[in-house]
C-alpha positions as CSV (number, residue, x, y, z in Angstrom):
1,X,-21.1,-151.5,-234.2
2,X,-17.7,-149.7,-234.1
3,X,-18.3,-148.8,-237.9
4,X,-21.6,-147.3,-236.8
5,X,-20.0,-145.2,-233.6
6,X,-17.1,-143.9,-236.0
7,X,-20.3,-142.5,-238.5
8,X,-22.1,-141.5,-235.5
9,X,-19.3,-139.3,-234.1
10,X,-18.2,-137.6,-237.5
11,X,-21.6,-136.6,-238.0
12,X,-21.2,-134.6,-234.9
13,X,-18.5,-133.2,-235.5
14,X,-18.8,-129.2,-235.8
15,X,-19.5,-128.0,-239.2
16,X,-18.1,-125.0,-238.5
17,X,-14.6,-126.7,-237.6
18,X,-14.5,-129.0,-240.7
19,X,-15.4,-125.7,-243.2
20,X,-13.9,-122.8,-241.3
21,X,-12.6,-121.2,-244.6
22,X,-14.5,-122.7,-247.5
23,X,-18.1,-120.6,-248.1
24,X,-19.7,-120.9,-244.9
25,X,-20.0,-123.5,-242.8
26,X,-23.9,-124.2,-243.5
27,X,-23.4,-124.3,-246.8
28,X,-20.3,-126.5,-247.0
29,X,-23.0,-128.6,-244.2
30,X,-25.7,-128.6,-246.9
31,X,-23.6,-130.2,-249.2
32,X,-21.6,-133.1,-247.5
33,X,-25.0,-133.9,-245.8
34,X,-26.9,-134.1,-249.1
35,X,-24.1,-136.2,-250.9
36,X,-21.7,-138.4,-248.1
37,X,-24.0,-138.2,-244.9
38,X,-27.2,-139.5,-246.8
39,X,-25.0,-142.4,-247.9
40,X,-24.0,-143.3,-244.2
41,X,-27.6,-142.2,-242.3
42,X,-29.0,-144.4,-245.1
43,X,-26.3,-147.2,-244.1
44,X,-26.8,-146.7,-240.1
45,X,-30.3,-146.7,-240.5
46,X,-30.8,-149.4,-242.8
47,X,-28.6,-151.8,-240.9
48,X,-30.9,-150.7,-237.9
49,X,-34.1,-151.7,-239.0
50,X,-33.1,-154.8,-240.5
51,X,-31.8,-156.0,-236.9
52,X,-34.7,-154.4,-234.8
53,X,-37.5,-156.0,-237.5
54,X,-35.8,-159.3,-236.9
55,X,-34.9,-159.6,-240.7
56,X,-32.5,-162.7,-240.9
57,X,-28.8,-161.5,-241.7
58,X,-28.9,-161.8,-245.4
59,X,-26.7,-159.9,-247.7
60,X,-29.0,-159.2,-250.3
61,X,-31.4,-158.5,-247.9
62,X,-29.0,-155.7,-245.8
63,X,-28.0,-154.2,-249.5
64,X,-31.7,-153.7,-249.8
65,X,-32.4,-152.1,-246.8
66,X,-29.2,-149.6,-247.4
67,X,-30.9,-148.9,-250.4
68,X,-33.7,-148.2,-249.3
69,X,-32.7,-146.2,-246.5
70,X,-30.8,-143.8,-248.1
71,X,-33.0,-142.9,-251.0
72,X,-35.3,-142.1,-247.8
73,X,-32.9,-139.9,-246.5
74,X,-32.2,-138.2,-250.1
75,X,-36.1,-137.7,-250.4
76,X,-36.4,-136.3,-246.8
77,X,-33.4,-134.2,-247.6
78,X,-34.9,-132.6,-250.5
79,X,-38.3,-132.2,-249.4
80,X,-37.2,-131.1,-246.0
81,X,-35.0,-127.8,-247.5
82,X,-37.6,-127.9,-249.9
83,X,-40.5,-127.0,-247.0
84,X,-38.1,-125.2,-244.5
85,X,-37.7,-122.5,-247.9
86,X,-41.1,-122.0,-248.0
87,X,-41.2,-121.4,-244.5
88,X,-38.9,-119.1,-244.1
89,X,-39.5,-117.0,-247.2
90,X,-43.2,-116.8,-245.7
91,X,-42.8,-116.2,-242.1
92,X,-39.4,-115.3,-241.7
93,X,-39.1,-111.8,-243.5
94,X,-37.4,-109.6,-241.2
95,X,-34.6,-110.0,-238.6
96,X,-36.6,-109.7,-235.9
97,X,-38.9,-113.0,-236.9
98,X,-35.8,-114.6,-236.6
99,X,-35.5,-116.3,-232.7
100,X,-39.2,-116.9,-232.7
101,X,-38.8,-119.2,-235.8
102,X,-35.8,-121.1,-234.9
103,X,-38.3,-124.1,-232.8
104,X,-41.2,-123.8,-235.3
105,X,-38.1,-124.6,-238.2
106,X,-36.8,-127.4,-235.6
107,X,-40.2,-129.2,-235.1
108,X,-41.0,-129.0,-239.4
109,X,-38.1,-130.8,-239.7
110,X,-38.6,-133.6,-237.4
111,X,-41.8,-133.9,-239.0
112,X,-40.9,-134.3,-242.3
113,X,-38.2,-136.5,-241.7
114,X,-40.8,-139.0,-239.7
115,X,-43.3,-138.8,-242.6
116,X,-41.3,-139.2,-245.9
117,X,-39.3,-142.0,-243.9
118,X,-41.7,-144.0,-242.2
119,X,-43.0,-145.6,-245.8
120,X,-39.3,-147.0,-246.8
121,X,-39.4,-148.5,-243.4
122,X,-43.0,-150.0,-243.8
123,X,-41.6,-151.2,-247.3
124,X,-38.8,-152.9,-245.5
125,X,-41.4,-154.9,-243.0
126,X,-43.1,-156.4,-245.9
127,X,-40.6,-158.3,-246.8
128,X,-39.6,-159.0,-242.9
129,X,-42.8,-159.9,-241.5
130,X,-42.7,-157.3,-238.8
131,X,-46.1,-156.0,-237.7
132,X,-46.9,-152.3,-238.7
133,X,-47.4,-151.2,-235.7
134,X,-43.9,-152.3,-234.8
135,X,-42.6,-150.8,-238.5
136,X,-43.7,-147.5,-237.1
137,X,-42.4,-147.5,-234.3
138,X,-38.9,-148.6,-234.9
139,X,-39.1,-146.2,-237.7
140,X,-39.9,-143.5,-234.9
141,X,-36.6,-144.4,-232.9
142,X,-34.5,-144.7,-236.0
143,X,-35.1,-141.6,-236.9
144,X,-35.3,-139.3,-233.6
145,X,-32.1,-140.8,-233.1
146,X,-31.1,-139.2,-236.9
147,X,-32.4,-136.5,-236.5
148,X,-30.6,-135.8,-233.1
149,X,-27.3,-136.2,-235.3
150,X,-28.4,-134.2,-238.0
151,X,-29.7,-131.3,-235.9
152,X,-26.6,-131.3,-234.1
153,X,-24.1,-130.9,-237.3
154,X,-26.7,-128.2,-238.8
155,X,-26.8,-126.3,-235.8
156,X,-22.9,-126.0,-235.5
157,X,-22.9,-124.9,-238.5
158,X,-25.4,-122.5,-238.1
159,X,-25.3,-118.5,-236.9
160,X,-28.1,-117.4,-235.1
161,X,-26.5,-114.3,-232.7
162,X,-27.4,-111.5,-234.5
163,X,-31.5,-112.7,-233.4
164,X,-30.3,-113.9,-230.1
165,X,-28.1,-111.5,-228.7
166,X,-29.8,-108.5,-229.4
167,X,-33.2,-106.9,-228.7
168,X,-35.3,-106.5,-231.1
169,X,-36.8,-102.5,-230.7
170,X,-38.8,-100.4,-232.6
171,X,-36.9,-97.3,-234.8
172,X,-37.3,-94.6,-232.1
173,X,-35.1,-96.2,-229.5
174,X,-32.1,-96.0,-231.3
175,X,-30.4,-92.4,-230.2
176,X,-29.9,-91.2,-234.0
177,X,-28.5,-87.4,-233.3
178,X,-30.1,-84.8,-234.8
179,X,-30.1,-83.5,-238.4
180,X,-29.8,-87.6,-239.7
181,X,-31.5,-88.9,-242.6
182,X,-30.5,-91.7,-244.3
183,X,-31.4,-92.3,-248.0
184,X,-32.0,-95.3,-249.7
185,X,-33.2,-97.1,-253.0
186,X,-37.1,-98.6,-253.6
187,X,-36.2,-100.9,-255.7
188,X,-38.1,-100.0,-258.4
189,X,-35.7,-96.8,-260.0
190,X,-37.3,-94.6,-257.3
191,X,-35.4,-93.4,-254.0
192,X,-36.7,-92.5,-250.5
193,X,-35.1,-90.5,-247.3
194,X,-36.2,-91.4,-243.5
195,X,-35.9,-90.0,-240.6
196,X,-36.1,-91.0,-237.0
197,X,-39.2,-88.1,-236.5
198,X,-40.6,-88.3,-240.2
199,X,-40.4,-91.8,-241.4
200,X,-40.2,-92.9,-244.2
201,X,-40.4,-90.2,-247.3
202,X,-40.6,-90.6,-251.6
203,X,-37.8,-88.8,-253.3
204,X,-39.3,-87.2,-256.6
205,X,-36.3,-87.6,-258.7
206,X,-35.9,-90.8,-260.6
207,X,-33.2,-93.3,-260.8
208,X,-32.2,-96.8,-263.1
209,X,-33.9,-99.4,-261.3
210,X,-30.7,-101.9,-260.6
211,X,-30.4,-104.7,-258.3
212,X,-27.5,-104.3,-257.1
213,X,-27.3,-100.1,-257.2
214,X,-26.4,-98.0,-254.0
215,X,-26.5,-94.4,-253.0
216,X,-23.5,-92.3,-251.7
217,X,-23.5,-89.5,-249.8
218,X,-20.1,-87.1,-251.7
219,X,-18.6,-84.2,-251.6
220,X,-20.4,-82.1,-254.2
221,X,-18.1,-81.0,-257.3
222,X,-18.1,-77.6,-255.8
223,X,-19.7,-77.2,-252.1
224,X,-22.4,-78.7,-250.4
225,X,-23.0,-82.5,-249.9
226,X,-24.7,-85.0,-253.2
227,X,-26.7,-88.2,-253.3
228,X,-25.7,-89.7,-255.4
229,X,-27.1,-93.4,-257.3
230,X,-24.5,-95.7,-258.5
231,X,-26.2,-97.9,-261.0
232,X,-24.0,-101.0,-262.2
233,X,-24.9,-102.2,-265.8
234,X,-25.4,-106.2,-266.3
235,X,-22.0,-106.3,-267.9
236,X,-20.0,-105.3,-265.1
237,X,-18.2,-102.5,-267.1
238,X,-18.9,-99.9,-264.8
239,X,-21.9,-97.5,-263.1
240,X,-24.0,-94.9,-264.1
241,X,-23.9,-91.9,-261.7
242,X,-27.0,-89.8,-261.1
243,X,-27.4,-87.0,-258.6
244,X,-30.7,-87.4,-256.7
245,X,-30.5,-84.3,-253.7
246,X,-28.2,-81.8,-252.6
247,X,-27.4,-80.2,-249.5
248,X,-26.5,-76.9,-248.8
249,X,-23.8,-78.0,-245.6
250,X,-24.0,-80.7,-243.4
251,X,-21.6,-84.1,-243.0
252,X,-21.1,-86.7,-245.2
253,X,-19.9,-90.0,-244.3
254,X,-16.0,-90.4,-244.1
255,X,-14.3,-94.0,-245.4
256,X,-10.7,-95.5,-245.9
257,X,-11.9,-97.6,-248.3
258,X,-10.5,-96.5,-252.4
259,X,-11.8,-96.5,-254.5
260,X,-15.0,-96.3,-252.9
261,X,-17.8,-99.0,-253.4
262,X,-19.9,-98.2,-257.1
263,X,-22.2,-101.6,-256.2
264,X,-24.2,-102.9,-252.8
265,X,-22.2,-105.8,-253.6
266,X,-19.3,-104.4,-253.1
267,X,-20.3,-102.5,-250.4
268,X,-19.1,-104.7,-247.5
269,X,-15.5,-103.9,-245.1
270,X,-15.2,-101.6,-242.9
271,X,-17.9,-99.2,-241.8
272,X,-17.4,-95.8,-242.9
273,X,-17.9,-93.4,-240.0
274,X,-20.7,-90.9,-239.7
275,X,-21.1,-87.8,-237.1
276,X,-19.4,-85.6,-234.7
277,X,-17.9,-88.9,-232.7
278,X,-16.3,-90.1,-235.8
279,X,-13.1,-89.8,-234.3
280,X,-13.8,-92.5,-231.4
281,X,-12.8,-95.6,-230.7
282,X,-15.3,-97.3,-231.9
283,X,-15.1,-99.4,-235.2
284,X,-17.2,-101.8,-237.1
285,X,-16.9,-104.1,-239.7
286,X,-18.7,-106.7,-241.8
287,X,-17.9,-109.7,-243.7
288,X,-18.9,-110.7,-247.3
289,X,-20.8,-114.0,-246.2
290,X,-24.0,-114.0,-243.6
291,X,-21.7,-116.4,-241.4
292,X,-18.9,-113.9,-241.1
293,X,-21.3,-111.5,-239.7
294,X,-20.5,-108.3,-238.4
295,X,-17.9,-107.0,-235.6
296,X,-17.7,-104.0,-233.4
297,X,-14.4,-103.1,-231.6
298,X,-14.0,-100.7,-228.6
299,X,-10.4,-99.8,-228.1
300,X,-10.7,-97.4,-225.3
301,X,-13.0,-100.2,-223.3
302,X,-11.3,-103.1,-224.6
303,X,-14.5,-104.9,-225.8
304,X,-15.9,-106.6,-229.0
305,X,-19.2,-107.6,-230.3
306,X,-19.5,-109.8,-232.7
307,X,-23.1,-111.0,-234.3
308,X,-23.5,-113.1,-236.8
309,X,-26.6,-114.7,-238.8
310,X,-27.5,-117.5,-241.5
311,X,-29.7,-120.3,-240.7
312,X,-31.5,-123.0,-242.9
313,X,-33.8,-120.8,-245.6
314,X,-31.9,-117.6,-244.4
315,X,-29.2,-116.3,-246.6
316,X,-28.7,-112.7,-245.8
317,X,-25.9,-110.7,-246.7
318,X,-24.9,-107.6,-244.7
319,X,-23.8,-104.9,-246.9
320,X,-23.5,-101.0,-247.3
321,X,-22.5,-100.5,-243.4
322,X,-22.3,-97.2,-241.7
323,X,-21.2,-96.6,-238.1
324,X,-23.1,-93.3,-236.9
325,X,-22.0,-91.0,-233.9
326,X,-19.8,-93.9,-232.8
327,X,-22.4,-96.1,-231.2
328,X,-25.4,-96.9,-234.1
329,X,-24.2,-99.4,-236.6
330,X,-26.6,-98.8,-240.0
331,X,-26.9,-101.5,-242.4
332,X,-28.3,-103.8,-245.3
333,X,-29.6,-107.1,-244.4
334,X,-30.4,-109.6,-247.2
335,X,-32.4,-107.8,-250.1
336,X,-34.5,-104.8,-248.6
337,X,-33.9,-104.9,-244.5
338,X,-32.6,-101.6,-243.5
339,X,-31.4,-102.0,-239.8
340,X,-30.1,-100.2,-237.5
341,X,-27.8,-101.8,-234.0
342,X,-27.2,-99.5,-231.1
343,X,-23.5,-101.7,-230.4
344,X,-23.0,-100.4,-226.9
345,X,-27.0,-102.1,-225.5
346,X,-27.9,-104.6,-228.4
347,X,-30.8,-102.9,-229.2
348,X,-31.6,-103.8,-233.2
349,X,-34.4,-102.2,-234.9
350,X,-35.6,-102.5,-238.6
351,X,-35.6,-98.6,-240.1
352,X,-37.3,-99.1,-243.1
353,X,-37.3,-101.4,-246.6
354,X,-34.8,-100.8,-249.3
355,X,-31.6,-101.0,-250.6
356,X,-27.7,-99.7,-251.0
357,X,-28.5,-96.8,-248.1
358,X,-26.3,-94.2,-247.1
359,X,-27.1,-90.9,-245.1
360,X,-26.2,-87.6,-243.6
361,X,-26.4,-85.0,-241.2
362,X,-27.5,-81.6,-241.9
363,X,-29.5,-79.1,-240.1
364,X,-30.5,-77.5,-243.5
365,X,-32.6,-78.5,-246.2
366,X,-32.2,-80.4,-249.6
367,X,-32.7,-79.5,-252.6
368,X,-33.3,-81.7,-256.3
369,X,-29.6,-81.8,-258.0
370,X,-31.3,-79.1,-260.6
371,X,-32.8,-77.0,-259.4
């Protein structure tokens, strides 16, 4: 019993403790419960049913059990971040599905583990005796009792804030000031601009269609402001530059970072500033993994916001940030979520789907880079 209470109490302690600078916690989770914590559930939980099924103390019989028990808890480990994938990949596609799938995500679990258990415990009663209805229900216990010490490590290990500290708003509450349009890539070689008042809008002029490309708004070689797409090649030699639009006047986004970001993977750091504020107090910055989230610091008010996000089946990256007037963090979540987070009321709001964005301000028009 002391054995089982030292188990039972490493088990709970927090991921995030154990794996504070080795990946992220979740994933450093994912791994010591798939190898070293299926070994001692399957050793807890097979020494429990053979006592509560009133199997005789028998070695070979408790080496059985173990066994048994823990290739249950390899096959309800694979299955279960087998479904939660699929889950998640089908329901959860935007930041803002997030919080309303964290208890749907909890219950599929509990499921799962109760079904791809229960028949290595009604194996086990075969050769004990034990009545099926009381195979099932020790099973039952067993296992909510598991599960309780599995949910617990995964959700230490897990970063939900950026869904449950913030609200969740449509695209015209966030104060964007006025001449802003960002730009961003489809995905497909093709670009788009948006803007708070006309949406979302095709930019004519092609691009290579890269993965990990990005747009930058630049200085142009002799006036005026460029986008510009950055397209990495496969080999990691170097990127392709292409001019997409030019503007007459405006601002551009101004950065410490050099040499500037060529790929959305690089693309992560300090927020470049945006807009007539950019001279507050405010800054922002976010981290290359989904668990180190992002951060906003007010010097002049002596307050931080900090918002992070990966949870089981979610593994989004924030990337490409851009702080705006001061207050309106702009950035890339996962593969194609264009956000936007007014820092000063939480309010988060999806802008539009693509990739590697940047923007500007400009009261005048664009024009194609030949034209």
């Amino acid at each position: 019993m002391r054995a089982c209470l030292v188990v039972a109490a490493f088990l709970l302690i927090p991921a995030g403790t154990l794996f504070a600078n080795a990946g992220t916690p979740l994933i450093m989770a994912s791994v010591l419960h798939l190898t070293l914590g299926n070994l001692l559930l399957g050793a807890l939980e097979g020494l429990a049913i053979e006592r509560y099924l009133r199997v005789g103390i028998v070695p070979t019989r408790i080496g059985r059990s173990i066994v048994l028990m823990v290739a249950a808890n390899v096959a309800s480990t694979v299955a279960g971040h087998a479904a939660l994938g699929v889950y998640s990949r089908r329901f959860v596609r935007e930041v803002g599905d997030v919080q309303g799938a964290l208890i749907p995500l909890c219950v599929l679990a509990f499921f799962l583990t109760q079904v791809v258990e229960l028949p290595f415990a009604l194996i086990l009663s075969r050769f004990s005796g034990a009545t099926f209805r009381r195979a099932v229900l020790v099973s039952f216990v067993v296992q909510s009792v598991s599960c309780t010490a599995v949910f617990a490590w995964f959700t230490s290990a897990s970063r939900t804030s950026l869904a449950t500290r913030t609200r969740f708003v449509d695209a015209r509450e966030i104060p964007f000031p006025s001449g802003f349009r960002l730009f961003a890539l489809d995905g497909s070689g093709g670009a788009f601009s948006w803007t708070p008042t006309g949406g979302r809008i095709p930019v004519r002029e092609r691009t290579t269609a890269s993965p990990n490309g990005i747009l930058r708004a630049e200085k142009g070689s002799s006036s005026g402001i460029e986008i510009a797409a950055y397209a990495p090649d496969d080999g990691g030699r170097g990127s392709a530059r292409s001019v997409l639009r030019v503007f007459e006047e405006g601002e551009a986004p101004m950065g410490d970072s050099d040499p500037a970001p060529t790929s959305r993977w690089e693309a992560w750091g300090r927020a470049p500033r945006l807009g007539s504020h950019g001279s507050g107090s405010t800054s922002c910055f976010v981290g290359f993994w989904p668990s180190n989230g992002l951060s906003c610091a007010d010097e002049a008010n002596d307050s931080e916001l900090s918002l992070k996000l990966e949870i089981v089946g979610t593994f989004w990256h924030l990337r490409c940030p851009l702080l705006v007037n001061g207050e309106v963090l702009v950035f890339q979540l996962g593969e194609d979520q264009i956000c936007a987070l007014h820092v000063p009321t939480k309010r988060l709001a999806l802008l539009a789907r693509g990739s590697g964005p940047t923007a500007v301000i400009s009261s005048s028009g664009d024009r194609p880079a030949r034209g």
